[in-house]
DRENZADO-994177 format. One line per field, with one value per residue (C-alpha): residue number from 1; residue in one letter; x, y, z negated. Coordinates in nm, 4 decimals. Each point is the difference from the previous one (the first is absolute). Layout:
! DRENZADO-994177
resi: [NUM  ...];
resn: [A  ...];
X: [X  ...];
Y: [Y  ...];
Z: [Z  ...];
This chain:
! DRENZADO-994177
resi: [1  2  3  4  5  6  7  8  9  10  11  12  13  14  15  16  17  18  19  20  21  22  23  24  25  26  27  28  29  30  31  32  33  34  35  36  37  38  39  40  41  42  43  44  45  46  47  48  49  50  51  52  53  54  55  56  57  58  59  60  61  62  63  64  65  66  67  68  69  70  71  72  73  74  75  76  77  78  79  80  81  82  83  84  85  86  87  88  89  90  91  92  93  94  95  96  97  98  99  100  101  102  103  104  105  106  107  108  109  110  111  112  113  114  115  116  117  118  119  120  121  122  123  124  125  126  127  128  129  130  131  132  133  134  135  136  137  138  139  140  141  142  143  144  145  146  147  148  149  150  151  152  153  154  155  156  157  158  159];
resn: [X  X  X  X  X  X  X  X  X  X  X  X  X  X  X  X  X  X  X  X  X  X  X  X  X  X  X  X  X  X  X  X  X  X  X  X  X  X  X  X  X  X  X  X  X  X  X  X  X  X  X  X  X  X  X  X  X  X  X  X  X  X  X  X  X  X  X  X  X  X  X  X  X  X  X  X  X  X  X  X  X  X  X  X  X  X  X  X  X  X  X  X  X  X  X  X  X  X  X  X  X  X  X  X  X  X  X  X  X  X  X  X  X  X  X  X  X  X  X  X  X  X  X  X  X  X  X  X  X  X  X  X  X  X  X  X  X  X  X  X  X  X  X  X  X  X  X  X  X  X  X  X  X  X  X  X  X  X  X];
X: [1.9360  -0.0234  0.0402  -0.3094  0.1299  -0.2676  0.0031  -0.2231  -0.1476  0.1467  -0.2616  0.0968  -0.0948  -0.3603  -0.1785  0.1387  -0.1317  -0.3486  0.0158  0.0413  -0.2683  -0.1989  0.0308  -0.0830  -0.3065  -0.0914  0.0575  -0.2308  -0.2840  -0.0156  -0.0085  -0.2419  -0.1786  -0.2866  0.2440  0.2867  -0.0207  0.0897  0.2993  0.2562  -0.1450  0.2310  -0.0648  0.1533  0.2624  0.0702  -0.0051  0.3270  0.1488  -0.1561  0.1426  0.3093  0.0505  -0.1140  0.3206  -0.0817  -0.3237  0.0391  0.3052  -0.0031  0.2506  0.1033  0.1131  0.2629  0.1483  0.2755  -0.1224  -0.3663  -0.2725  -0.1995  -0.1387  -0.1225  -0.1474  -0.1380  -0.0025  -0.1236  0.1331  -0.2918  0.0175  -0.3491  -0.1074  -0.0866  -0.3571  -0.3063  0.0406  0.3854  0.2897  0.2089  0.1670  0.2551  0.0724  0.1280  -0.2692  -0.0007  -0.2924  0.1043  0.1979  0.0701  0.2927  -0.0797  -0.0990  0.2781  0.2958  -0.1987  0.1289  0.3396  0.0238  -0.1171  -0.2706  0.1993  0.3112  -0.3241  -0.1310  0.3716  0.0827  -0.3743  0.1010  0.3293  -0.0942  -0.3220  0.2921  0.2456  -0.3364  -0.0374  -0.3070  -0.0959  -0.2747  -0.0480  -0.3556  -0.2052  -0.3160  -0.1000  -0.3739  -0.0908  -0.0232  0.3640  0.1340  0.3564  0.0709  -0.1730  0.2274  0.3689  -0.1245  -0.0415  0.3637  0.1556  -0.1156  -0.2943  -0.2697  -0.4081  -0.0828  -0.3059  -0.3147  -0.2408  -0.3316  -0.3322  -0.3499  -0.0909  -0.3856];
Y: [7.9583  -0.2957  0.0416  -0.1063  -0.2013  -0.0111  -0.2298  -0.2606  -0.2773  -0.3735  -0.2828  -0.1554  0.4246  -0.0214  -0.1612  0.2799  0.2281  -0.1755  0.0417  0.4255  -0.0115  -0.1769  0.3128  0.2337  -0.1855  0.0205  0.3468  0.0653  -0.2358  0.1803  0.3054  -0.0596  -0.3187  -0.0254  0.0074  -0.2767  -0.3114  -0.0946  -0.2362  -0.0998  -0.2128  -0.3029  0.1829  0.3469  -0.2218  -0.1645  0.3523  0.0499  -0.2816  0.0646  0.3978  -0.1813  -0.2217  0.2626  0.2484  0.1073  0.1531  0.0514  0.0515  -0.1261  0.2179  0.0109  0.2189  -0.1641  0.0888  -0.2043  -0.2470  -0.0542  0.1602  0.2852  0.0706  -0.0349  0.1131  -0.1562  0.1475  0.0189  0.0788  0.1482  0.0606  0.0930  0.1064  0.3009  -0.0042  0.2408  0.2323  -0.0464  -0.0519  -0.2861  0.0014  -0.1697  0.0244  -0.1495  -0.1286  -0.0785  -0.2580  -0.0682  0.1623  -0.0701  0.0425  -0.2034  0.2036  -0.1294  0.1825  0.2892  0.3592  -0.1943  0.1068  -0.3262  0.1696  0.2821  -0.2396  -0.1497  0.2836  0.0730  -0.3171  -0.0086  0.3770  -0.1295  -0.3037  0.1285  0.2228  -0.3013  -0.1623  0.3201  0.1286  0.3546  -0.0442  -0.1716  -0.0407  -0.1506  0.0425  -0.0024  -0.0304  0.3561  -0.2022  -0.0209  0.3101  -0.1350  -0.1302  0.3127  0.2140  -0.2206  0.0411  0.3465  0.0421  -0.2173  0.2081  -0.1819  0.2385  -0.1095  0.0397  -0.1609  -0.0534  -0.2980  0.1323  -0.2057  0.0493  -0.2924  -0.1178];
Z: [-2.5475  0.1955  0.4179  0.2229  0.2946  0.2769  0.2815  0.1601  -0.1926  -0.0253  0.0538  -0.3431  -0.1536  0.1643  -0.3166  -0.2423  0.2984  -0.0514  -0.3684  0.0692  0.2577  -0.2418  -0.2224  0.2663  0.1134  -0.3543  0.0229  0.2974  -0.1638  -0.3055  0.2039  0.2584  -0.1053  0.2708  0.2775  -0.1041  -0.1267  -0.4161  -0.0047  0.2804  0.1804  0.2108  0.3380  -0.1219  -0.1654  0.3516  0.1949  -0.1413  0.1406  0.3391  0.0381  -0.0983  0.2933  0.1823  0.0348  0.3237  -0.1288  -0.3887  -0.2402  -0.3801  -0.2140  -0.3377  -0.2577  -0.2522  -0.3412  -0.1186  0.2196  -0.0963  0.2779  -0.1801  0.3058  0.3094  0.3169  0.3232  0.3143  0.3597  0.3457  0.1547  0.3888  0.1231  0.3584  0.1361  -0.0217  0.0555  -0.2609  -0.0989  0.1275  0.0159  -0.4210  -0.1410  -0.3554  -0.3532  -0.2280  -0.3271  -0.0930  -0.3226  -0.2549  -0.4219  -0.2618  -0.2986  -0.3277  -0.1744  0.2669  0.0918  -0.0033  0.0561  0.3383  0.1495  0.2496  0.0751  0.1022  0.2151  0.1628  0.0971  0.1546  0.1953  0.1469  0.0954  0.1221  0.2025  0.1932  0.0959  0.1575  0.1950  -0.1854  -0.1032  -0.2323  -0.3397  -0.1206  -0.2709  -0.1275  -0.3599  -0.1930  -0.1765  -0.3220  -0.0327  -0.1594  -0.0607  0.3157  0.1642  -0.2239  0.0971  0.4017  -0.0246  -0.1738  0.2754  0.2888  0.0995  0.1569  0.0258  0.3304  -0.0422  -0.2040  -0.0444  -0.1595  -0.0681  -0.1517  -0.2209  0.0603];
């Protein structure tokens, strides 16, 4: 078995990035239709890009086997005040996360998740967190086997 190198993405890696977020957006369409748009649409394309140049807000990161990303997650810095009902939090998040089909249950996400929790530490956080739609079983499933705790629930009544 091949060995997943994670680390954080090269410019010239952020259209094969696009092509896995692509497949995840797919993902969430097919799953939840009446909230996200069909397709991938220039401005999501572009977001990419943006978080990018942003490294003082977001992180890009890959997961590689032998050389080729099969996968990927973005990330935020989040650093939010104290306010009326919470206090001040600082924490990890993961905004977007995929391991293409073809290398999955290769270890890519795992390798992933690792480098996130080790990662969020050397920034001086204490808390990882993502969220995830109840549609998606599989990724549900992975989170639950790397640790990941709900501590939250979204619920709505359709009308």
């Amino acid at each position: 078995m091949s060995q997943v190198i994670v680390r954080p993405a090269k410019r010239e890696e952020l259209e094969r990035v696009n092509e896995l977020r692509r497949m995840v957006n797919d993902l969430h369409v097919a799953g939840r239709p009446a909230h996200f748009k069909p397709g991938f649409n220039e401005a999501l394309q572009h977001h990419l890009f943006d978080q990018f140049d942003q490294t003082e807000r977001f992180g890009v990161l890959v997961g590689l086997v032998d050389g080729e990303v099969a996968g990927f997650a973005t990330v935020q810095y989040v650093h939010r005040p104290e306010g009326p009902y919470t206090h001040a939090l600082d924490f990890y998040h993961v905004e977007e996360f995929g391991v293409d089909a073809a290398f999955r249950r290769r270890g890519v996400a795992s390798a992933l998740v690792e480098y996130m929790k080790d990662d969020a530490k050397a920034r001086g956080f204490t808390r990882l967190d993502l969220d995830v739609w109840a549609f998606n079983d599989d990724a549900k499933a992975f989170y639950d086997a790397a640790g990941f705790e709900t501590y939250r629930f979204y619920m709505e009544i359709n009308l």
